[in-house]
N, C-alpha and C positions, 0 to 999 in steps of 0.2 A: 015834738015837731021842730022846735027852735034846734034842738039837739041835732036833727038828722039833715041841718037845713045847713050850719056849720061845719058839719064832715062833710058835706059837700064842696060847701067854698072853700074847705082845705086842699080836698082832694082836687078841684079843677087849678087851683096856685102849683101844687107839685108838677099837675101835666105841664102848665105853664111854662114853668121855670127848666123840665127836661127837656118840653122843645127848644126853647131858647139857648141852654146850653148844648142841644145835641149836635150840630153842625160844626162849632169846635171843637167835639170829641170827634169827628169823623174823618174833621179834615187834618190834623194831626198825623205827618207822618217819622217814621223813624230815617234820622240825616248823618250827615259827618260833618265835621270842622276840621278844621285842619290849620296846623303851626307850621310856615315856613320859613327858610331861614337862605339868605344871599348866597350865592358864589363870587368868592371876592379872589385879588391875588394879595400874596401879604408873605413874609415867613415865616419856617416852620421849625422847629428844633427839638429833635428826639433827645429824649434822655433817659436814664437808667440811675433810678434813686437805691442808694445805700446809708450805710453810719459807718462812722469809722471815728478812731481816737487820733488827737493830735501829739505828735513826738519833734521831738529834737532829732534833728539831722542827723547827728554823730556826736552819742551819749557815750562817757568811759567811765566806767564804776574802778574809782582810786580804793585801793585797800593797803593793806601791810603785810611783808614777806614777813618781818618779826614778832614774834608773843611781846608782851609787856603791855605797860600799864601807860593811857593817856595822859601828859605831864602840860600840855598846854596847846589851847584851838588857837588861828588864826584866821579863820576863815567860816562861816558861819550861813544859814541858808540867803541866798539873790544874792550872794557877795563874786563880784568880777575878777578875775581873776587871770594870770597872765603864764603862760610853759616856765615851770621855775621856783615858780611863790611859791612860800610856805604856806602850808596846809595846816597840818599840825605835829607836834610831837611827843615821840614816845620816853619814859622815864631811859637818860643814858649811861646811867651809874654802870649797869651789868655788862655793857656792851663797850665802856670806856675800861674797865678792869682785863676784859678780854685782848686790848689793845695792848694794854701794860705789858701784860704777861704775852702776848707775841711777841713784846719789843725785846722782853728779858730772855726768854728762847733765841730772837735773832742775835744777842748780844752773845748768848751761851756759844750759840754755834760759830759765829764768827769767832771767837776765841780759840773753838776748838781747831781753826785752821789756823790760825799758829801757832798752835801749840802742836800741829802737824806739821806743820814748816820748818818749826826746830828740829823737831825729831829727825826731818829729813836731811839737815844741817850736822847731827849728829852723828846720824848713821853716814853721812859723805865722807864724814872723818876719820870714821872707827876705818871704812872700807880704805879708805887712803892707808891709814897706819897697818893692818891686816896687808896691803900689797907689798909695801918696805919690808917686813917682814918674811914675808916670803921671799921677796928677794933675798936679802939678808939668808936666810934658813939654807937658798940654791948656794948661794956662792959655798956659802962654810962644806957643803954637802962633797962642792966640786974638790975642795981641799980636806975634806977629809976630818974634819972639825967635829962634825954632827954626825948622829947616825939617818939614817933614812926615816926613822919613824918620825923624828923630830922636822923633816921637812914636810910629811903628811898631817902633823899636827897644824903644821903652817896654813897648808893648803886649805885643809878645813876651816881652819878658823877665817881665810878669805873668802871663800863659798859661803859661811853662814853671814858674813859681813855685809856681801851683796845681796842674801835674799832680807836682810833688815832692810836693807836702802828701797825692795821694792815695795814691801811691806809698808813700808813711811809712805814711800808714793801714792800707794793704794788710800793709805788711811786717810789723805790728804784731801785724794778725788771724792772721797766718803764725805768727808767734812765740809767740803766746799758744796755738796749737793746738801746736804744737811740745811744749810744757806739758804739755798735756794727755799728749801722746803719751807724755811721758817718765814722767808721775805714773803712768801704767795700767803701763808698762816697769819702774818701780819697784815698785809693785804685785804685777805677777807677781813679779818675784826676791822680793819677801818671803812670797810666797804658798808657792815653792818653798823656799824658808828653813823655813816651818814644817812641809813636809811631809818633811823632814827627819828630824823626830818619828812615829814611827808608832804614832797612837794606838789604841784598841777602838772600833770603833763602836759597838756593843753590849753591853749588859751578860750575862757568861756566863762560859764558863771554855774554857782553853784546850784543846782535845784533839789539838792538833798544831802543832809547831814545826818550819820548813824551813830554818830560816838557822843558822848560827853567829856569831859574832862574825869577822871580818877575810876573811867571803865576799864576796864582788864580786855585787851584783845590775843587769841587766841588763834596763831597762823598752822594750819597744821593740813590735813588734804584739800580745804576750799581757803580761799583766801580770803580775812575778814572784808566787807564793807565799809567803808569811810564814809566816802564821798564819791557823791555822782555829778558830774562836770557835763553839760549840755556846750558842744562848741561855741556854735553861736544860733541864736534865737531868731535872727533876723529872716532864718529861712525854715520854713517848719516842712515835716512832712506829713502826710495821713495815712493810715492803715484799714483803707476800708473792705468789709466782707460784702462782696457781691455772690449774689444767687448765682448757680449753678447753668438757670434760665436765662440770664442775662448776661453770663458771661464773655459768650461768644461773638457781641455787639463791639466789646471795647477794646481798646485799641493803642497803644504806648502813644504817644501824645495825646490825646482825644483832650479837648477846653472840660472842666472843671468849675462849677459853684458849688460854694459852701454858706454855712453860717452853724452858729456856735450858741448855745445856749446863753453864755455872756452877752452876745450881742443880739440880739436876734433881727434887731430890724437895720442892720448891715451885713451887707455880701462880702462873700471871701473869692477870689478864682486862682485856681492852680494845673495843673495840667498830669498828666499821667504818667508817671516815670516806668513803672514795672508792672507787669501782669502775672503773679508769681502760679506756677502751674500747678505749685504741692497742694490736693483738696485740701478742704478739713471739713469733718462729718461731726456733726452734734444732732442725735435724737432723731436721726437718719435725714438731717438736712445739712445738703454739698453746699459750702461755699467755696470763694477762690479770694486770696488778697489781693487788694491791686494798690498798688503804695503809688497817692499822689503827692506830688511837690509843691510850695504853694510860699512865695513870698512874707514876709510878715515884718515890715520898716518900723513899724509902730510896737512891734515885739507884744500886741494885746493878746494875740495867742501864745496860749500856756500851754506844755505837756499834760498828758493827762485831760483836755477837753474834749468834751463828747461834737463830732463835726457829722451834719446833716449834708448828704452829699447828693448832687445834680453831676451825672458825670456825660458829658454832649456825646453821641452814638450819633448823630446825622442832623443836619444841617440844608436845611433849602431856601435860597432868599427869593422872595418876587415871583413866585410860583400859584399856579390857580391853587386855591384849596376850597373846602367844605368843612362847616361847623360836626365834629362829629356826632351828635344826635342824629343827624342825617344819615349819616352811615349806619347807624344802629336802627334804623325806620324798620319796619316790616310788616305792610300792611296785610290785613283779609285778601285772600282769594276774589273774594268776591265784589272787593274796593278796586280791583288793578283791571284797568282797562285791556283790550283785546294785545296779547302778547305778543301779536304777527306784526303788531302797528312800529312795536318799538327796536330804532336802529340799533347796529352792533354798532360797537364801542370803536371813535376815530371814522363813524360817518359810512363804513363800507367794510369792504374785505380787505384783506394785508395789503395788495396794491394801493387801495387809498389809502390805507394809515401810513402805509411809507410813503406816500405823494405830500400827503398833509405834512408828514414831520421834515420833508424836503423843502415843501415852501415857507415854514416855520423858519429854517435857517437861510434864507434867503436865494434858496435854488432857480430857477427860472422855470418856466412852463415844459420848455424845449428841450429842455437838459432831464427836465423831469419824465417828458414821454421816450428817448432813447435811455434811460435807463430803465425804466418799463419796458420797452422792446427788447432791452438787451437779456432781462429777467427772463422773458415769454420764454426766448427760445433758448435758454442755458438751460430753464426748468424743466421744457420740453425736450429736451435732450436726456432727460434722468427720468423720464417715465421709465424707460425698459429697467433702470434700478430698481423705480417704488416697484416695476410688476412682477421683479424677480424676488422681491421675498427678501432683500438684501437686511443687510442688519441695520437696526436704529443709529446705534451709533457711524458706523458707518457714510449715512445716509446723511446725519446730522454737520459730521463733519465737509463730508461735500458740499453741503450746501452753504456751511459759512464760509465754503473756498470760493463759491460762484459768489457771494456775493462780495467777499474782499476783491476779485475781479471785478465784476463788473463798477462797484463805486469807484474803485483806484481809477480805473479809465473817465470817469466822468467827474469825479469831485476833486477840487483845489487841498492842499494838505491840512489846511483851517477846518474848511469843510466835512472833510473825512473823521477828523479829530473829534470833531461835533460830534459829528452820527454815532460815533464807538463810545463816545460818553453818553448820548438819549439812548442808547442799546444797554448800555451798562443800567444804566437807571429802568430802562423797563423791565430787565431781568428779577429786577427786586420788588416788582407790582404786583397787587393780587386784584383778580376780577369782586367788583361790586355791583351793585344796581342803585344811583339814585331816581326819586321819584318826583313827578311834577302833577298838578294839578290839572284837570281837565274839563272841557266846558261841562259835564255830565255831573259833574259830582264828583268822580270818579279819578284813579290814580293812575299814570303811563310811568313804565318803568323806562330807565336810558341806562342799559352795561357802561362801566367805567372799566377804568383800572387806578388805583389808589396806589402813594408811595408811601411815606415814613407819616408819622403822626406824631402829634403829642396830646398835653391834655386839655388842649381846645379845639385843635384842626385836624384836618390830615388833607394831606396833599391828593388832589387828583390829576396824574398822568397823564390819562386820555381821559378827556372826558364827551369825546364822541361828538353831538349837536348841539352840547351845553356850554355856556359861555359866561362871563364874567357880569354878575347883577341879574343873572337867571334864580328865580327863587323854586325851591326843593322840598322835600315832606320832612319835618323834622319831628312830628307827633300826628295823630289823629285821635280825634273825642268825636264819640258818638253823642247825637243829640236823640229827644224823643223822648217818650215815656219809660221807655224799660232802658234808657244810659244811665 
């Protein structure tokens, strides 16, 4: 009895306690929460990250046109250096013998021009004596003295007298070229002599030395390695590889950040000298170089530093933006309120978004409805175009002609100037949806159109109804038992 009296009082505790907790099981229902996050104006700055290595502006690798053996350095690695200094030199025993022995050749051959000189002194006298002679031989000939053959002996012997004298002549021009030949042979040995010396061509500092003293260098189709001579340090450049994807953004000056694994918690900036067009493909990934230039007074950048690069692609100051989480929202279907409710982007149709971006630059009301007026009836005028089928292009270009008409008549040249730059900028926007909360629980979408981004904002162009300190969906978390 006691037993069945006890499963009793259990069993009316359990009903108990279901009642009592069953009203908070029922009234339980499944909700949302929602992260929102401002619309602020502030700026914005695109960029485009790569690596790239740091170099010396204008690197000259010093080597040697002669073989021989290293006989003494003067110059050694961070050593400064000025167009001239010695560097180092080569053993000049072999190269000073070669000297000798041109000087002994030029000596040979100048000799040998006067000892043509004589000859030609000789042969001027043989041919003198050989003329007397003949003379001498005519006269006897005329009286009868001599026979004729004796006056042909003459003659002979005067004809060969004159070709010795050309002969000396000849041998003369030979020897004195001879000369020449030995001066330029001399020449080179001494040319070779001084290159013995290896001087800097350039003024700079050393940042690499290949030789030791008593190595043997070997000049023969490549030219040895010496020394590498960096101009000057004070101005470095970069060599970075950008994606193939990101190419297209940059731009020959475009601003430039860096920083360097030596430094890491200091910035570097330099700006964009080249955009070089030659790919280069590794592992089927295109990159492009783009060589920046970049200051360096403190000389703390080295060649050979690995540089972390920020290269600026676009730039907005004082511009509305939105936290990009916002951008990236994408609620339920069944979270977003009635779709018919939410305006197009800039509050209306292209009439008002061009009205809004006219009183944006400070157009007047009046100014603003005659060139409305003026629009109706241009565009009304180009119905029989659209209903003829005519071509897009076509069609496109007409219509940026009515409207450079019609603004030219109504806007100041500031004015005009404005609009072609809010037109250039809208060209580069893509439509979005931010979202706002509603009294239901519930989510209203509002079309935008968004410009450049980076990695905290992104710019909104039009942002339609939505204004500065209006809060936006930037997450949603379901509450309830089954979140």
């Amino acid at each position: 009895m006691k037993r069945i009296v006890l499963a009793a009082a259990a069993a009316l505790v359990l009903l108990l306690l279901v009642f009592w907790l069953w009203p908070s099981w029922g009234d339980e229902e499944v909700g949302a929460q929602f992260d929102e996050v401002a619309i602020d104006r502030g700026d914005i700055t695109r960029i485009v990250s790569a690596v790239g290595s740091v170099r010396a502006v204008n690197t000259v690798e010093v080597g040697s046109q002669l073989s021989g053996q290293i006989e003494a350095l003067h110059a050694d690695f961070n050593t400064r250096v000025r167009a001239g200094d010695l560097l180092a030199e080569l053993d000049p025993q072999t190269f000073e013998r070669r000297v000798q022995e041109a000087e002994a050749n030029l000596a040979v051959a100048r000799a040998g021009v006067e000892v043509q000189k004589a000859t030609i002194r000789k042969a001027e006298a043989n041919l003198a004596n050989t003329r007397r002679e003949l003379e001498r031989q005519a006269r006897l000939v005329e009286r009868g003295s001599v026979s004729e053959s004796d006056l042909d002996l003459a003659e002979t012997t005067y004809l060969l007298a004159e070709a010795d004298l050309e002969i000396a002549r000849s041998q003369l021009l030979t020897a004195e070229a001879t000369v020449l030949q030995r001066e330029a042979s001399l020449e080179a040995a001494r040319i070779d002599l001084e290159r013995t010396e290896i001087r800097s061509p350039i003024d700079g500092v050393v940042i690499e030395r290949a030789v030791d003293v008593g190595q043997t260098v070997a000049a023969g189709l490549q030219t040895p390695l010496l020394f590498n001579i960096a101009r000057d340090l004070g101005e470095i450049r970069i060599e970075a590889s950008v994606d193939e994807a990101d190419i297209g953004s940059v731009r020959e000056g475009a601003a430039v950040r860096f920083t360097v694994d030596a430094f890491p918690d200091r910035g570097f900036t330099g700006d964009v000298s080249q955009v070089r067009l030659a790919p280069e493909e590794e592992q089927n990934v295109v990159t492009y170089t783009v060589v920046i230039n970049a200051e360096n007074p403190e000389q703390r950048l080295l060649p050979g530093m690995t540089a972390s690069i920020d290269i600026e692609t676009g730039k907005r100051e004082d511009v509305l933006r939105v936290d990009n989480a916002a951008i990236r929202f994408r609620p339920p279907d069944e979270a977003v309120a009635d779709a018919a409710e939410a305006p197009s982007p800039g509050g209306g149709g292209p009439g008002e978004q061009m009205a809004d971006g006219l009183r944006e630059m400070g157009v007047d009301d009046a100014t603003i409805e005659r060139v409305q007026a003026d629009f109706q009836e241009a565009f009304g005028r180009m119905r029989g175009l659209f209903m003829s089928g005519a071509d897009r292009e076509v069609i496109r270009e007409r219509m940026e002609a009515i409207t450079r008409e019609v603004l030219g008549q109504h806007l100041d040249a500031a004015q005009l100037e404005a609009w072609t730059e809010r037109m250039r900028q809208f060209e580069n926007t893509r439509a979005a949806q931010l979202y706002t909360v509603t009294g239901d629980g519930r989510v209203r979408a509002h079309p935008v159109r968004l410009g450049i981004s980076d990695d905290k904002f992104t710019e909104v162009v039009v942002a339609g109804e939505l204004k500065v300190g209006d809060q936006v969906v930037s997450r949603m978390r379901r509450t309830g038992p089954d979140a």
